[in-house]
DRENTORTI-721746 format. One record per residue (C-alpha): residue in one letter; x, y, z. Coordinates in steps of 0.001 Angstrom, whole numbers, plus 500000, padded with zeros to 6 digits. Each point is the difference from the previous one (the first is absolute). Example, Ala and Ser with C-alpha at 12.3 -4.5 7.8 and 13.67 -1.06 7.14 Angstrom:
REC  type       X       Y       Z
REC     A  512300  495500  507800
REC     S  501370  503440  499340
REM end
This chain:
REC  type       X       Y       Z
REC     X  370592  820694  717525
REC     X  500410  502738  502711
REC     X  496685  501499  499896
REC     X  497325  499453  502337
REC     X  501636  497748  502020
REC     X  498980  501556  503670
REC     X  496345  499865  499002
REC     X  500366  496520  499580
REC     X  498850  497529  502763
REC     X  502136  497423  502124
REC     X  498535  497148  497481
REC     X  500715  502359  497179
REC     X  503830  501064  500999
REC     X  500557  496033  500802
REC     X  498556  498849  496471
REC     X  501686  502415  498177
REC     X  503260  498964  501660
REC     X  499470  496327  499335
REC     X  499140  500933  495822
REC     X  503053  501937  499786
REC     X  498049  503137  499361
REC     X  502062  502672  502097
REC     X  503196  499376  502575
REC     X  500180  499824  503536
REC     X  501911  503150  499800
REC     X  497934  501739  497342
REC     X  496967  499101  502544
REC     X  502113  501430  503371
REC     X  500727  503333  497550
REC     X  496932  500308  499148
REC     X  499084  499974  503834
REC     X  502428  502247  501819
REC     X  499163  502602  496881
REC     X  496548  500003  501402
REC     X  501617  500030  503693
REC     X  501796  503145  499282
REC     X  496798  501915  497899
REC     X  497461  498887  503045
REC     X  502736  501362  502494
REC     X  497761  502746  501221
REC     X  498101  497544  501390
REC     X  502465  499326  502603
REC     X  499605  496170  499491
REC     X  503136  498946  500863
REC     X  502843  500548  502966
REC     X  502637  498295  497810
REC     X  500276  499338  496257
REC     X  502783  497256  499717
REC     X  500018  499879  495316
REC     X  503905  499473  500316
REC     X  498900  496768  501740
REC     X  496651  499069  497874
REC     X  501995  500203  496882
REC     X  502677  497859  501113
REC     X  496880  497414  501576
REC     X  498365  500362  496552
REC     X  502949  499089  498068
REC     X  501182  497029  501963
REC     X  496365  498782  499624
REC     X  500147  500789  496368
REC     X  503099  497509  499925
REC     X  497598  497620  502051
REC     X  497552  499382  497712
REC     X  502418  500017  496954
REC     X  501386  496946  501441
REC     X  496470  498496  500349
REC     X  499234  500941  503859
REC     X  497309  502125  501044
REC     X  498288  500218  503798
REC     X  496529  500818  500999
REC     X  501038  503751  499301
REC     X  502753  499832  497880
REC     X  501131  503686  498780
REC     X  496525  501830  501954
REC     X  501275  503385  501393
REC     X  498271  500022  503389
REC     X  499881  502767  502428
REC     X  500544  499509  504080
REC     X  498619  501505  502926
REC     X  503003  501780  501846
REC     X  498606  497217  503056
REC     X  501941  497679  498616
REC     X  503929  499041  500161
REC     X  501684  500134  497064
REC     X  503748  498936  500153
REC     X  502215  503266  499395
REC     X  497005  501863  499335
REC     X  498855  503441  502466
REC     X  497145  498197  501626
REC     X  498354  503234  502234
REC     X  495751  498551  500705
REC     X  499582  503613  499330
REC     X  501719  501981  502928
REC     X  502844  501896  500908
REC     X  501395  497456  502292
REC     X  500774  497458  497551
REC     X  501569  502473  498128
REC     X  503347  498684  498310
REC     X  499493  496344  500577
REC     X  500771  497526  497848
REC     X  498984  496535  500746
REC     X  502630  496870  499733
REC     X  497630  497754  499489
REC     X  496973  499544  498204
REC     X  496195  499072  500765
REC     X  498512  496956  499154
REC     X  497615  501487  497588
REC     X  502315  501960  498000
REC     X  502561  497484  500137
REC     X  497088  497219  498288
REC     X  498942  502844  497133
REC     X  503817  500521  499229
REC     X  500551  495953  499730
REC     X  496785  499786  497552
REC     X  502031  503130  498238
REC     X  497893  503049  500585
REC     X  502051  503314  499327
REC     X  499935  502607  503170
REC     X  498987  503615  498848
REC     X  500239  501730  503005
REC     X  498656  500389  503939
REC     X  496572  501442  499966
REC     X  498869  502638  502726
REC     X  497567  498956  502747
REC     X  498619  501452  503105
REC     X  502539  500209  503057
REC     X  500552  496537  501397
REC     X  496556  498595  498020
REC     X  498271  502729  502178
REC     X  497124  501718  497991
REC     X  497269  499935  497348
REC     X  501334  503027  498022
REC     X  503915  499291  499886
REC     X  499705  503861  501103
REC     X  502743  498858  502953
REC     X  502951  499126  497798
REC     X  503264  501574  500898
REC     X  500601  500397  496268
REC     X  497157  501818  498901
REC     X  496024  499029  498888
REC     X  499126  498495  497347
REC     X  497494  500579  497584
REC     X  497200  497938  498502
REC     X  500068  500303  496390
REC     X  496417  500555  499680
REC     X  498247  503031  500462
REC     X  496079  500899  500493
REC     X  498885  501347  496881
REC     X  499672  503266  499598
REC     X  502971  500561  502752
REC     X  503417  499909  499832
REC     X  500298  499527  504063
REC     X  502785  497072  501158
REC     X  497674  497087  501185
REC     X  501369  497611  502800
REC     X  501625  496821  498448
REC     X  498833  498129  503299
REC     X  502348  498257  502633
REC     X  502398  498619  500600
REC     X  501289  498157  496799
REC     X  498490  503790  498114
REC     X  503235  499930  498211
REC     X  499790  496444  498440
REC     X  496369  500792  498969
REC     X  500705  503070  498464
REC     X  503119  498919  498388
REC     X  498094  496898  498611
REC     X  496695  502497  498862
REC     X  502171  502416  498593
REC     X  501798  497222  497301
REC     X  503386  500677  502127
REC     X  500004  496125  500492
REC     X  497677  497248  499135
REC     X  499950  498454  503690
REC     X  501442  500622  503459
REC     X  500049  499075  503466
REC     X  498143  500984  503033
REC     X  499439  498561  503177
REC     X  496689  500454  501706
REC     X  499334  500096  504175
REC     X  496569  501409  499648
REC     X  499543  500916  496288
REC     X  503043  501183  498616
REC     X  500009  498470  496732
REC     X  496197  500188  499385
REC     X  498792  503053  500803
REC     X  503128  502206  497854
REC     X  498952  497308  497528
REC     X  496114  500999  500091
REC     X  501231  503869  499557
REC     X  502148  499700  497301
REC     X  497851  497784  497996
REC     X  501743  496730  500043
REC     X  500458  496609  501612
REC     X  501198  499274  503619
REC     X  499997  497014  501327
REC     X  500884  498838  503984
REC     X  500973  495781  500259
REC     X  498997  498082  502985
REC     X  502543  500846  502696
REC     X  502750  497798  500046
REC     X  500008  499037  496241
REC     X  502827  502883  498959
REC     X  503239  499909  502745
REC     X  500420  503485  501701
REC     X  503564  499131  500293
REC     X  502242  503297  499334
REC     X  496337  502070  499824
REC     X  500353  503319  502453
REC     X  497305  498973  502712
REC     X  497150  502026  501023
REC     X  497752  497558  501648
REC     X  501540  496495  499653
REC     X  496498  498331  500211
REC     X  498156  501416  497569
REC     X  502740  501307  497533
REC     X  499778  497768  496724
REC     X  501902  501015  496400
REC     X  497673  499600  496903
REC     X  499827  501210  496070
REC     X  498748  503255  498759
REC     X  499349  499182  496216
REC     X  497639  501823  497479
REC     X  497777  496598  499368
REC     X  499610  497072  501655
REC     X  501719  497670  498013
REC     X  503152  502316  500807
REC     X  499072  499412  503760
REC     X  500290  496641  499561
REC     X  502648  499885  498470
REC     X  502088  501978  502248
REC     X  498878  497949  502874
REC     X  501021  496915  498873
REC     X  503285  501382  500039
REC     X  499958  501481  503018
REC     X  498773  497679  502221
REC     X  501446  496804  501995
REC     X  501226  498646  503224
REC     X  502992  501163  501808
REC     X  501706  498603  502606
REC     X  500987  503505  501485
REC     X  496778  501566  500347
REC     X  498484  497594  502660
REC     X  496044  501228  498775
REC     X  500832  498899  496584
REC     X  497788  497071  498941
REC     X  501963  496755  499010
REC     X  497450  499606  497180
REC     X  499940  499279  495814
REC     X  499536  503090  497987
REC     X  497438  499768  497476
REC     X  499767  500908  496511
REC     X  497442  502956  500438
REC     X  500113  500619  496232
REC     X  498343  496674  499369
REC     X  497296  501351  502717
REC     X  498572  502394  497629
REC     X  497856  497818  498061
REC     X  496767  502647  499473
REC     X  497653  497249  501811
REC     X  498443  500703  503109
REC     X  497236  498314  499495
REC     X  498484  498753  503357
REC     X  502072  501869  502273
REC     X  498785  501691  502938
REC     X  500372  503606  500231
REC     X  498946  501944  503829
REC     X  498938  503537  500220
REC     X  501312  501071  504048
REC     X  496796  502090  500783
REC     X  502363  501810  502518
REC     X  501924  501749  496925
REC     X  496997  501923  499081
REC     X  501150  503191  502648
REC     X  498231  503039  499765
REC     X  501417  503070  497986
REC     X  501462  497324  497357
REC     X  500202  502086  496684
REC     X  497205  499133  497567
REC     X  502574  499102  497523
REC     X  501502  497506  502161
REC     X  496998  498222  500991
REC     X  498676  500294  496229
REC     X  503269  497763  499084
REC     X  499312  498056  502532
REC     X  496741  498552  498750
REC     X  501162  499992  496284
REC     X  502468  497680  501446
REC     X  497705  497874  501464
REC     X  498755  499919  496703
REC     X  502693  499257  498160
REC     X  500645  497238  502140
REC     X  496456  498537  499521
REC     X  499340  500097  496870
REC     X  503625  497774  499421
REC     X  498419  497325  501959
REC     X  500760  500715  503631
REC     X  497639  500178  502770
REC     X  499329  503009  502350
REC     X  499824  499403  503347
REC     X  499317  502195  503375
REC     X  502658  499282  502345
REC     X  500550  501856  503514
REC     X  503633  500906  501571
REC     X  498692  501352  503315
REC     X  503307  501439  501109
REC     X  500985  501991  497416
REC     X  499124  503343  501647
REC     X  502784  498831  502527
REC     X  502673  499220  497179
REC     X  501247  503578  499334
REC     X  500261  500786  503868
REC     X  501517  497552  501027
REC     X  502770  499852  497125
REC     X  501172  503102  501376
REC     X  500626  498311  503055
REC     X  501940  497143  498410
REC     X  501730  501754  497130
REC     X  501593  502522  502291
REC     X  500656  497886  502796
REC     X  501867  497717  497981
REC     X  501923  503064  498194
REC     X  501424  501232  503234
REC     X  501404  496978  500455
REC     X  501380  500155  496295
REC     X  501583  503014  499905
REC     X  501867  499988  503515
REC     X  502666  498674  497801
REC     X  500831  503470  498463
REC     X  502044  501954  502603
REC     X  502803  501040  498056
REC     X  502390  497477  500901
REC     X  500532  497564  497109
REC     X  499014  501143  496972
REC     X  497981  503458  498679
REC     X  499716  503456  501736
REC     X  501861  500861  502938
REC     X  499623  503240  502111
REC     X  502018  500619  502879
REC     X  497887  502475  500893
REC     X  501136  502819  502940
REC     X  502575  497311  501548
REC     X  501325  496197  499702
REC     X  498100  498660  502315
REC     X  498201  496932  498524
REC     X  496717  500945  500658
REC     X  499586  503278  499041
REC     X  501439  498359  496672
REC     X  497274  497409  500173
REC     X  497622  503561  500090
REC     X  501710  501901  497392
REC     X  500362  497366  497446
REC     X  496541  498459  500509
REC     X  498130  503730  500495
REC     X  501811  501192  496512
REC     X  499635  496796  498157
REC     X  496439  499445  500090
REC     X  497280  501634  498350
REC     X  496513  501232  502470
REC     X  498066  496944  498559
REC     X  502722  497439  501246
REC     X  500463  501856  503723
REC     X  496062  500276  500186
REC     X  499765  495405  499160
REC     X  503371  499531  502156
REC     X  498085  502041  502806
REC     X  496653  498323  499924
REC     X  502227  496538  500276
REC     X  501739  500776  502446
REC     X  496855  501241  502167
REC     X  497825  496794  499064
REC     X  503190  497858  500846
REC     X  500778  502059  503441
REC     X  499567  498285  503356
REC     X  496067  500024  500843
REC     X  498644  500394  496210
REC     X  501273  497246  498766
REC     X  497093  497853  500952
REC     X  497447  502637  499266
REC     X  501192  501224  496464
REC     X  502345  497432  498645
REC     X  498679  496531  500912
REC     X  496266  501275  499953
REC     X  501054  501171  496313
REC     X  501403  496231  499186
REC     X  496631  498586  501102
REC     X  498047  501838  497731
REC     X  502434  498940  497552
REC     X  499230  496618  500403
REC     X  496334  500733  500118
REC     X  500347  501908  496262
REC     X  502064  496762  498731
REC     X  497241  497528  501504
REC     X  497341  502478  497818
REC     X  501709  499184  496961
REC     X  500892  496682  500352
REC     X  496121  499599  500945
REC     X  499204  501699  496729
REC     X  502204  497801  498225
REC     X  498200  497023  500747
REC     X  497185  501306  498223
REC     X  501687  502003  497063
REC     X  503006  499816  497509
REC     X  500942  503356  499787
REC     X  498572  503787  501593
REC     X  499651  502948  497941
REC     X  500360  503316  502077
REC     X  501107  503452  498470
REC     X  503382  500921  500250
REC     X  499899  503663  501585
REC     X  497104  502215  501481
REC     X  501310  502870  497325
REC     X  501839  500275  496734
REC     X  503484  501640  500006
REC     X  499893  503518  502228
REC     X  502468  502774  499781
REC     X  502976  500056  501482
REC     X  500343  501616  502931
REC     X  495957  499916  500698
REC     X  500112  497677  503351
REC     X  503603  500868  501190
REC     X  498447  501401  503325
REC     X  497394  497547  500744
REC     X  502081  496489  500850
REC     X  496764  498323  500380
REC     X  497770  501126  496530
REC     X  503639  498692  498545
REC     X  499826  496886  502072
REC     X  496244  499389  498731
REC     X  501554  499065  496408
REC     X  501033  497036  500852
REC     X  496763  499073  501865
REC     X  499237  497377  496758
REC     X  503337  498726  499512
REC     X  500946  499141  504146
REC     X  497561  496919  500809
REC     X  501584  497772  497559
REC     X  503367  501376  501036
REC     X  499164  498696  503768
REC     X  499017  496882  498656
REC     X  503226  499125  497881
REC     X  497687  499715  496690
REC     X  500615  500564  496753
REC     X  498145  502715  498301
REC     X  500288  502094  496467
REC     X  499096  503101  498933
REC     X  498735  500455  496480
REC     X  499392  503024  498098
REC     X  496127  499892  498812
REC     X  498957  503288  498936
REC     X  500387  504279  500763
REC     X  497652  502177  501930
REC     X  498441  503615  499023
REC     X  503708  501350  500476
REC     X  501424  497470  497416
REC     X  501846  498654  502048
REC     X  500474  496145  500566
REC     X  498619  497880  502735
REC     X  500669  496083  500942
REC     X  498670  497023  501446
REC     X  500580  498063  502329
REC     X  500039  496055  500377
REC     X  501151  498020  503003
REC     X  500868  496098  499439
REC     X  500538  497262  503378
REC     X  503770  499689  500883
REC     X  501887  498518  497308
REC     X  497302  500188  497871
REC     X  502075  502282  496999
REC     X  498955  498391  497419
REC     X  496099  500038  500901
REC     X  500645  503746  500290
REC     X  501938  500917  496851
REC     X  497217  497513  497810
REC     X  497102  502196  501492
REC     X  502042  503370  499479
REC     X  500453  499007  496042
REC     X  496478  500031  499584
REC     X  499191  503169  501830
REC     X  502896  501943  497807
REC     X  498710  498320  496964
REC     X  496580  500985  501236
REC     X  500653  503329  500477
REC     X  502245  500796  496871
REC     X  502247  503207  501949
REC     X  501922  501317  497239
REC     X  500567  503227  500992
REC     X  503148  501335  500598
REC     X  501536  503127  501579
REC     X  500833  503077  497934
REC     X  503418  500439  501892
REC     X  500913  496878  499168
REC     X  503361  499695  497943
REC     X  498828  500229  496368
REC     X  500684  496260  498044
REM end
């Protein structure tokens, strides 16, 4: 059986496997023949089939001898944030260009030990730096879905747009992202799929590129939420070389998802209902409300007061912490080097770091810098990790009274590409949904749950208490069940 095997699920692939329906390697060819006819896309930096095929074999030869992991003979794609060992490993700009990591992260490293097959390195915004992945050195990519009626490329969102479109377009049945302020939910909510961001600490950053080191967290982008949980299981864990990693069990989400949420407490944050919302969006909103209610759970009002502060002052933190971050790229160990006019050191320092990063990446490294400098530190910085703390005390207020909160994902479906290139802060503003849980450290999914006048797809949003996956991922069943998104988009690779 070779046939339809990238329009099936995770669950699907992973059942099929285990009945002996199709190979590993039938599975990983069926894949990368989808990679290469959703190419235009520009999904991916690297494709790496030499190495799936020999990953799908060798688990092929796995299970023949009766061993199978968590995602034994799954072709998965990977954000190009994270280190793969002998693999180009770029985060999307020029100045990683040619590098090869000799070591792998944590996350990959667990996936490959519970025998997932690598496709390729998907393309992201610069660094993690965007909500259009309109800043990668290598080119945009495109959603696969278009408005109806228009044949215009549509943002796939940012950063992780390459996973999401690679995942919505049947190129691979999961991938990774990382999220720092909605990176793997909001591409997720414009490409019609699942993204879902853990609690901070519960996946290792080890070998991960850094952007902001407090707030970056890797996570699943799946087409269902089974998948999700799935994925995560495998990804996550403690590791004794990422000192924010969690030293704490990893649960079986799949057993989560029992359909039952019968008695649970669901809060409505009055402060997401901002003016100018799309009709659509807050339409979708109340149906899922709905949805929610009439499976049992209970609706409640809840306030988080300092939510109007959370988008401000993560672009305080976020780029502070990235200027930090990326004074490690000056051209001396490994990636670009200019010499520029002479060989004095600094003007190589200039050269390399002036040519090797993109006008979204100087513009964060300079607003660091000035919120770190002498005499704004206390003004910017440590005013912005107050309010922090203020957002996290909202939540974990809310939490006392409530299980779960449902939010929508984004203010706006997918836009085109190229529509907010010259207005940093209308780009910033998609994220404005996604960023409060981020400062927290909570976990949070998006969930595709229905298409606005454009046909295009829109998600929601649910936010869980720290550690609190598996409250999370049994709520989000029921809202995908609820909402019954089949729809799928018409550049995706036919079955």
């Amino acid at each position: 059986m070779t046939g339809g095997l990238t329009d099936l699920t995770l669950a699907g692939a992973r059942a099929g496997l285990a009945a002996g329906d199709f190979t590993s390697e039938e599975l990983t060819l069926a894949h990368l023949g989808a990679l290469e006819e959703t190419r235009p896309l520009n999904a991916f930096i690297a494709e790496t089939p030499e190495r799936a095929l020999e990953m799908a074999r060798a688990s092929d030869a796995r299970r023949a001898q009766g061993q199978a992991g968590m995602l034994e003979g799954l072709p998965i794609a990977v954000k190009d944030l994270f280190c793969t060992q002998g693999v180009q490993t770029t985060a999307g700009s020029r100045i990683l260009g040619g590098f090869a990591p000799p070591y792998e992260s944590t996350v990959t490293a667990n996936m490959w030990t519970e025998g997932a097959v690598m496709l390729g390195k998907t393309n992201m915004d610069e660094f993690a730096m965007g909500s259009s992945n309109m800043t990668s050195h290598y080119g945009r990519v495109e959603n696969p879905w278009r408005a109806a009626g228009s044949n215009r490329a549509l943002a796939p969102g940012g950063s992780s747009g390459g996973s999401a479109a690679a995942v919505a377009a049947r190129a691979a049945p999961a991938a990774t992202g990382t999220d720092t302020g909605g990176s793997i939910r909001q591409p997720a909510a414009f490409c019609g799929i699942v993204g879902m961001k853990p609690t901070y600490g519960r996946c290792s950053r080890w070998g991960i590129v850094a952007f902001a080191s407090s707030l970056d967290q890797a996570g699943p982008i799946t087409r269902t939420v089974w998948d999700s949980a799935i994925v995560l299981r495998a990804m996550a864990g403690h590791d004794p070389k990422d000192s924010t990693s969690v030293p704490a069990a990893v649960p079986d989400y799949e057993a989560a998802l029992t359909g039952d949420i019968r008695g649970l407490r669901i809060g409505i944050p009055a402060e997401y209902r901002m003016e100018g919302t799309p009709e659509a969006i807050v339409a979708l909103w109340e149906r899922g409300k709905d949805w929610l209610k009439a499976a049992g759970a209970e609706i409640v009002d809840i306030g988080l007061p300092h939510t109007k502060y959370a988008l401000p002052a993560y672009y305080i933190v976020a780029p502070a912490e990235a200027s930090s971050n990326l004074a490690r790229y000056d051209g001396v160990r490994f990636g670009l080097r200019e010499t520029g006019d002479g060989a004095d050191l600094t003007e190589m320092y200039e050269a390399t770091r002036g040519a090797g990063f993109g006008a979204e990446v100087r513009r964060r490294i300079l607003i660091g810098a000035y919120v770190l400098s002498a005499g704004y530190y206390d003004a910017y910085y440590i005013k912005a990790q107050r309010v922090r703390s203020l957002i996290a005390q909202d939540f974990a207020d809310a939490f006392g009274r409530v299980d779960a909160i449902l939010t929508p994902t984004t203010p706006t479906a997918a836009f085109p590409l190229g529509e907010k290139m010259d207005d940093p802060i209308a780009m910033y503003l998609n994220d404005v949904f996604t960023v409060p849980a981020s400062m927290a450290g909570l976990p949070a999914i998006s969930v595709p749950a229905g298409l606005d006048d454009d046909g295009l797809p829109l998600g929601l949003h649910l936010i869980a208490n720290a550690f609190e996956e598996e409250t999370l991922f049994r709520v989000a069943g029921v809202l995908e069940a609820a909402a019954g998104f089949t729809a799928r988009p018409e550049t995706a690779a036919k079955a």
